[in-house]
C-alpha positions, 0 to 999 in steps of 0.5 A: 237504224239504231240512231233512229231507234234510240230517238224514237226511243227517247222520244217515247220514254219523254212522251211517257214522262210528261204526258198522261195520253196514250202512245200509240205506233203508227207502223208504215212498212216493214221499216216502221215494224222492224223499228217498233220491235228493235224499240221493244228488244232495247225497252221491254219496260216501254209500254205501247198503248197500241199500234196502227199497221200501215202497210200497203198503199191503197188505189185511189178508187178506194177509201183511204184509211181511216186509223190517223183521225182515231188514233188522234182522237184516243189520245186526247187528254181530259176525256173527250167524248171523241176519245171516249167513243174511239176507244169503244170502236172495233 
């Protein structure tokens, strides 16, 4: 895990230096949780502007999470009014 750590690291740090949206990790499983903390213990300076933790699978009865089309929606830049309104939705 280390060489993905140092990717998702790189990758996050250039997101930070070219880009005024948020940076949000979408943690899948413990593995995408083990990978956000191994992040953080290497970067404490790293700011994450928030976290999505998808952790267990949902039956097809049920409504499927609707974090993704939010999390897209607080990260756009300019102010959207989509942007605007997640950022005020619990």
């Amino acid at each position: 895990m280390p060489a993905l750590v140092d990717e998702l690291l790189a990758e996050a740090r250039s997101h930070r230096r070219r880009s005024d949206s948020l940076l949000v990790a979408h943690c899948f499983s413990n593995a995408g949780l083990f990978a956000l903390t191994s992040m953080l213990r290497r970067d404490a300076a790293l700011e994450i502007d928030g976290a999505v933790y998808d952790s267990a699978p949902s039956p097809e009865s049920h409504i499927r999470p609707w974090a993704a089309p939010m999390v897209i929606a607080a990260s756009a830049r300019g102010g959207s009014r989509a942007a605007l309104l997640a950022k005020h939705v619990p």
